[in-house]
C-alpha positions in Angstrom: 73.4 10.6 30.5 74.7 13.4 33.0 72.8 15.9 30.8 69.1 13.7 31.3 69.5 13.4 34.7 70.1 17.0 35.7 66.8 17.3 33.6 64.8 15.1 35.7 66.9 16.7 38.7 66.1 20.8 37.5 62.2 19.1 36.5 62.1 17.4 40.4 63.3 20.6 42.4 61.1 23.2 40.1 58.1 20.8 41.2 59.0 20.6 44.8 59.1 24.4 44.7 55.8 24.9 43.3 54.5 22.5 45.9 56.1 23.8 48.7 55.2 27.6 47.6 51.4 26.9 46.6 50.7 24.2 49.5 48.3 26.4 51.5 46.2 26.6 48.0 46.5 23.1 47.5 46.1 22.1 51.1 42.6 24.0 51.0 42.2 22.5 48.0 42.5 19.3 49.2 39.5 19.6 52.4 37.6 21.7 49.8 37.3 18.2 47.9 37.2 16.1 50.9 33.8 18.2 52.0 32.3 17.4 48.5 33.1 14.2 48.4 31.8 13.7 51.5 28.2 15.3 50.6 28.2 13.4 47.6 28.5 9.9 49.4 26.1 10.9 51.9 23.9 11.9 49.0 24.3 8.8 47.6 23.5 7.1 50.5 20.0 9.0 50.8 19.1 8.3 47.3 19.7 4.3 47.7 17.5 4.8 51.3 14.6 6.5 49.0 15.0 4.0 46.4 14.4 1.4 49.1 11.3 2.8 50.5 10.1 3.2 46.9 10.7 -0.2 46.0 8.9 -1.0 49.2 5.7 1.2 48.3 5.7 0.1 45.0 3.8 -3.5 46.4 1.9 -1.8 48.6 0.7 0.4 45.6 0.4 -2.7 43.6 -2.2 -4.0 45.7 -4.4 -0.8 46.0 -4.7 -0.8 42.0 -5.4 -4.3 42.0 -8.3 -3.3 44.7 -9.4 -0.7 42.5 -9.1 -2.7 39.7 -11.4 -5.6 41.2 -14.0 -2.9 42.7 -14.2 -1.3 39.5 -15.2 -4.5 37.7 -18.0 -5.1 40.2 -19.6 -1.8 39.6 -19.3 -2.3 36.1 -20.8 -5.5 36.6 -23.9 -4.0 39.2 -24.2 -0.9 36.5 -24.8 -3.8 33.6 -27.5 -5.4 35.9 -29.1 -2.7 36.6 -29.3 -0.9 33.4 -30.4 -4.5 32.1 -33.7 -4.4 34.8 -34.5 -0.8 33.5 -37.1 -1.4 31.1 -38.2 -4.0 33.1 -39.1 -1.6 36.0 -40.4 0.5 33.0 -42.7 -2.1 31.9 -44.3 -3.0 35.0 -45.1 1.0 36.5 -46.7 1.4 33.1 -50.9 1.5 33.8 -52.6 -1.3 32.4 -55.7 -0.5 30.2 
């Protein structure tokens, strides 16, 4: 019993030395991580913003492909027409004998 707790006694002041000699390393450490983590959240931050406006163009894109898509069914629709009245206008410029 005496023996365990001049173990965790010995095992307490060897780890309070090692703190106390290495704190300037630990201590810059310590803002060294800080700073990261700091730049990470505000990295975060700017993703989530640029997901937001993406989320918000993404509508706004929407609507230009439905556009697109409706305009390109029309000219498909006038190139049908027209390709249909072809060999009419063929017929009719032909000279009569």
């Amino acid at each position: 019993m005496i023996l365990r707790r001049l173990l965790w006694a010995g095992t307490a002041a060897y780890i309070s030395y090692n703190l106390v000699k290495n704190h300037k390393v630990i201590q810059q450490e310590a803002v060294e991580t800080k700073a990261l983590t700091d730049e990470a959240t505000a990295q975060v931050k700017d993703i989530f913003k640029q997901m937001t406006i993406i989320k918000e163009q993404l509508s706004v894109v929407t609507g230009i492909v439905q556009d697109l898509n409706k305009k390109a069914e029309t000219f498909k629709h006038e190139v049908d027409i027209r390709t249909q009245q072809m060999p009419l206008l063929h017929k009719e410029d032909a000279p009569t004998k």
